[in-house]
N, C-alpha and C positions, 0 to 999 in steps of 0.2 A: 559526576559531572555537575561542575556548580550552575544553576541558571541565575541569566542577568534578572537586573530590574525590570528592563525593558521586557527580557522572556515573561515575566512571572505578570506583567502588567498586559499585555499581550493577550496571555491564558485568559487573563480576568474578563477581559475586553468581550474575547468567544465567545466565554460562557456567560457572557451579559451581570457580572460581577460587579458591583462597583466596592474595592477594597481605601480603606483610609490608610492615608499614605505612610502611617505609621504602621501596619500592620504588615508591607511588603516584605523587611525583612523575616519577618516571621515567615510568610506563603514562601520565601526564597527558601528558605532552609528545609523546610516540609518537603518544597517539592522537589527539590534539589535529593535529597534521600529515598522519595519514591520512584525518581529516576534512577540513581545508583541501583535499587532493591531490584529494580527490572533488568540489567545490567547483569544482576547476578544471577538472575533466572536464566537469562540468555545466554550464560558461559556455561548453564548447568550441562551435565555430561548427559544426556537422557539417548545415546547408543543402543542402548540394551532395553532398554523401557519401550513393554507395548502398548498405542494407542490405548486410551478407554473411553467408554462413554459414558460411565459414571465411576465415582472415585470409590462407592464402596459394591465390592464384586455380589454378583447374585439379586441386586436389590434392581429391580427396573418399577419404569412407573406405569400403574395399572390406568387404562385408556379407556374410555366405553367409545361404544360405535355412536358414529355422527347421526341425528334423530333429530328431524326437523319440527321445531312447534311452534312456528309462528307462520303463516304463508303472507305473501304478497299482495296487495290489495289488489294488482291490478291483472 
């Protein structure tokens, strides 16, 4: 999906960007490819694939218990 100028100047606008106007077609095509890439994640066949919650199995992350050291003044 190609995005317009107007898309890509838009994006900028959001995220409070100010791009040189010479630089659009550049953000066009960038972003224009990150949109496809997602495109193609979204077609992917993931049927058979179980949820995870981390991508390497057996590794989780070690937590310590919540320990309060500051109190309230008041």
């Amino acid at each position: 999906m190609a995005l317009t100028r107007a898309q890509v100047e838009g994006i900028a606008h959001l995220a409070r960007l100010e791009l040189d106007p010479a630089e659009v077609p550049q953000y066009e095509q960038s972003l224009s490819r990150i949109v496809d890439f997602i495109g193609e994640l979204e077609r992917a066949n993931t049927a058979g694939a179980a949820p995870m919650a981390h991508p390497l199995p057996g590794l989780v992350q070690r937590l310590r218990a919540d320990e309060v050291t500051e109190r309230d003044g008041a």
